[in-house]
N, C-alpha and C positions, 0 to 999 in steps of 0.2 A: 445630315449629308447623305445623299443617295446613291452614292458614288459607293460600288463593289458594297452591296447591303453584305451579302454574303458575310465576305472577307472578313468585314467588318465585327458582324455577330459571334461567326466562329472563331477567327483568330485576335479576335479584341483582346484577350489578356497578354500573348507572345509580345504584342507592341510596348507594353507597360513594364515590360522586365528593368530595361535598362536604367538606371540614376531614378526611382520612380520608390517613393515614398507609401505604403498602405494607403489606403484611401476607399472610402465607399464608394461605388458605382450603382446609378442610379437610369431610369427608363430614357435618358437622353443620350445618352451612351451605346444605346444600343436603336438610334434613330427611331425611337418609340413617342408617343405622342397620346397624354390624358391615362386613365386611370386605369392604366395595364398591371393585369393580374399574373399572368401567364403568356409566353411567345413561345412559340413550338414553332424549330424550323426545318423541313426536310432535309437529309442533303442525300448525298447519294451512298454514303457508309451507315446511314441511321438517321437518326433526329438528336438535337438539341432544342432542349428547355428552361426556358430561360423563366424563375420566377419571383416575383415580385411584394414589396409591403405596399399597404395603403399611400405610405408615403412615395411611394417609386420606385426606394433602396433595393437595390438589388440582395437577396436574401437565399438563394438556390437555385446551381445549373447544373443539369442531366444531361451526358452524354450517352445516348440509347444505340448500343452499335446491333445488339439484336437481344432476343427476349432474355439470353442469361448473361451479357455482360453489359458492363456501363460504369461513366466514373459518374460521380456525384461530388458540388462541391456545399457544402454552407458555411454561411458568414453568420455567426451569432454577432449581434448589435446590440453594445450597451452604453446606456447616456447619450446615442449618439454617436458613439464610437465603437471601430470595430475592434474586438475583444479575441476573437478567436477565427478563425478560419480550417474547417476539417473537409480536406481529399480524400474521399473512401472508391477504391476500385474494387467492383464484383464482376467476377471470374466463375462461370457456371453457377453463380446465384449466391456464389460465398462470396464472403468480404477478403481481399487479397492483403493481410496486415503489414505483410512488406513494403508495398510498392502505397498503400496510403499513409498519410500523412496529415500531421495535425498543425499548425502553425498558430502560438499563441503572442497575443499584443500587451504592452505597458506603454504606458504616458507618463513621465514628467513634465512635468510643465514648471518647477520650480525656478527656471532659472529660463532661458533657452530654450524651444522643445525638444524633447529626447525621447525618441519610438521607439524602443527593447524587442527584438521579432525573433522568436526562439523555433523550432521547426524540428518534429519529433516524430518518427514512423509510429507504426500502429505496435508495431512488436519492438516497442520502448527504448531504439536505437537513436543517437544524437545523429540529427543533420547538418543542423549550420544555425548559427546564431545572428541575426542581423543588425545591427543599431543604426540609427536613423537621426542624426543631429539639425537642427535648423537657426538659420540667423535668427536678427533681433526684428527680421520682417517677415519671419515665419516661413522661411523661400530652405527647401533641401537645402544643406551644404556639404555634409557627408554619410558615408554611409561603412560601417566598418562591419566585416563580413566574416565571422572565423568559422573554418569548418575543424575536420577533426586533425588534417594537418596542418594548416597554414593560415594567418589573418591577412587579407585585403582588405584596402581601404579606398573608395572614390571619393574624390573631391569635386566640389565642383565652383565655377570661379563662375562674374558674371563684371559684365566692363559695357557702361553706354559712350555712344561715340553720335554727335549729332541727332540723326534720326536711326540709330542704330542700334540691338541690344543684342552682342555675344554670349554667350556659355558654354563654358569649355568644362570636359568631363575630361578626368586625371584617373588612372587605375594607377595604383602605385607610383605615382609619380607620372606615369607616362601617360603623354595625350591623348586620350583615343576617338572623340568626338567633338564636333564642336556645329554648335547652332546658334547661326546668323539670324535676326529677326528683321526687318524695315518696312514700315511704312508708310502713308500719306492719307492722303483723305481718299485716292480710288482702293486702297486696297492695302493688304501687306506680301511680304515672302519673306518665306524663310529656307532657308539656305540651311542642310545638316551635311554637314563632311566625316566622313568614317575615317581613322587612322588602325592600323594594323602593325600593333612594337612600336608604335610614331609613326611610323613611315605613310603619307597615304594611300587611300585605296578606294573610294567611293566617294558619291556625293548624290543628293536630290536635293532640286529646287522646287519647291510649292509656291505657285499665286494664288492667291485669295482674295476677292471682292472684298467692298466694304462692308458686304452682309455676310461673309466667313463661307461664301460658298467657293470648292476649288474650281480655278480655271484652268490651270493647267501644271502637269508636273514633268522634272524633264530627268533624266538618269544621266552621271557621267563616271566614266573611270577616271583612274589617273596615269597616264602616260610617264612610263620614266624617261625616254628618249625627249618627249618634250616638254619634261619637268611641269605638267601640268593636266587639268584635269579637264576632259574631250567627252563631249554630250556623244550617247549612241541611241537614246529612246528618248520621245516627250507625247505624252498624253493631252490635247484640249479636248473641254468638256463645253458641253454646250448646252442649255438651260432653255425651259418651254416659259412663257410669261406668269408661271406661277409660281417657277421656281424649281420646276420638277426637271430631273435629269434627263435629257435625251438624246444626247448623241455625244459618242465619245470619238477621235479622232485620233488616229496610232502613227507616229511618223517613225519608221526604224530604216539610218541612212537614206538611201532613194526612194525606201518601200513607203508604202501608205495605204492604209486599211481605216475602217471605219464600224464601230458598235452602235446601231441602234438601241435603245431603250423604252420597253412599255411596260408601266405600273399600272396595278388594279388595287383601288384601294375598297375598304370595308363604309359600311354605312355609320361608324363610331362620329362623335362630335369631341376631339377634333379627329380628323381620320388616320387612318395607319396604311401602309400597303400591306397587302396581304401573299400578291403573287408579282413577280417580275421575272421579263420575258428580254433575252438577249435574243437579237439577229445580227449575224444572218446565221450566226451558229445555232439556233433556237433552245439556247440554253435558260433553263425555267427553276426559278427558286420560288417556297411557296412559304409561308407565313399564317401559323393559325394562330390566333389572338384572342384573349379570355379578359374582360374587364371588370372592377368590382363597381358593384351595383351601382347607380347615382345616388346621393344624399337622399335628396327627397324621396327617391324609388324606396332604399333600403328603413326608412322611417314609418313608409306606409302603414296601417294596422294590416296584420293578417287576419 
């Protein structure tokens, strides 16, 4: 998806906090495409580098904010599974033992799976321990969290209805989220409502093509006077015959604006973009991309 590449790259893990089980992240994740080694992406505080195994797995990312500070994360891989995950932040060129952070993984599988997620500063102080429970269909169902004062626990529940599939996230008992799924043969949406104590407070609607491209997403609050929740933004995106993004369509109340979109992509097989260019703002993100050799290239005699 081409939609906010940006966002995407940089703020890709902030999305993954909530109800979201460890899990390896690989070169589709970050809208990449074939046998990407490395993605270097400008932005206006620094660079991010994103880099990669042979297999795609994502394995190490560099936040370069200037030549003496930067976080760095690595995911050690083992059997297949992620085993470990270390956050090191350098501070004038030293490692800040504080403020990084190591987070280590277990697997039962004896019964049910059970993900054990321990999480430990660099200067040997206890963070938070996470457990990670799953049905008999391998699907999250809790998640019990203890730090050094108190244990929480999410639940999370799931109920089909027709053409419909709910899931509702529990913090202590109380509801705090819940995502509506429906589909057909043109497409699906999904409907997520935010609660706050229970009480509501947000909501986005996403449509999606039959080919998972978005077409449009719409923002609402929730009114307490009208006991109900009232669109104030909806995004449509609009698609060139390849499938490439190009025009995005901003409705807020009366207003109406409009984001053109142009991609440059590399001469890779298959291709990547490399730079995208917003108007009428002429805002420009650039993409440098490093691939490992081809098969037959890398076999060559030297």
């Amino acid at each position: 998806m081409l939609k906010n590449c940006l966002t995407v790259l940089l703020g890709f893990f902030s999305t993954m906090v909530m109800a979201q089980a460890p899990r390896l992240f690989t070169i589709e994740d970050f809208d990449l495409r074939g046998s990407v080694k490395t993605c270097q992406v400008v932005t206006n505080y620094g660079k991010e580098i994103f880099e990669f195994g042979e297999d795609g797995v994502l394995v190490k990312t560099t936040t370069q904010y200037n030549e003496q500070d930067q976080d760095v994360t690595h995911y050690i891989i083992k059997s297949g599974f992620l085993s470990e995950k270390r956050m090191e932040s350098f501070k004038d060129n030293e490692l800040d033992r504080s403020t990084s952070m190591a987070n280590f993984y277990e697997i039962d599988t004896t019964g049910n799976k059970v993900i054990t997620e321990k999480i430990i500063s660099y200067d040997k102080n206890f963070v938070e321990r996470q457990e990670y429970r799953f049905d008999e269909e391998n699907r999250l169902q809790a998640i019990m969290t203890s730090h050094l004062d108190a244990v929480d626990e999410t639940t999370i529940t799931r109920e089909d209805y027709k053409n419909e599939h709910t899931e509702s996230h529990f913090l202590n008992g109380v509801l705090e989220k819940m995502i509506r799924t429906s589909g057909n043969e043109k497409g699906k949406t999904i409907l997520t409502k935010e609660l706050v104590d229970g009480s509501p407070d947000k909501a986005l609607e996403r449509k999606y093509d039959i080919h998972g491209k978005l077409l449009s997403e719409e923002f609402f609050r929730y009114s307490e006077t009208e006991k109900q929740f009232k669109p104030y933004e909806k995004h449509i995106f609009e698609y060139d015959d390849t499938g490439i993004l190009k025009k995005e369509l901003i409705f807020r109340g009366t207003a109406r604006s409009a984001k053109e979109y142009i991609f440059q992509f590399d001469d890779n097989e298959p291709k990547n973009w490399v730079k995208k260019i917003v108007s009428p703002d002429n805002e420009y993100t650039t993409r440098k991309i490093e691939y490992y050799p081809a098969v037959e290239e890398a076999n060559k005699p030297q």
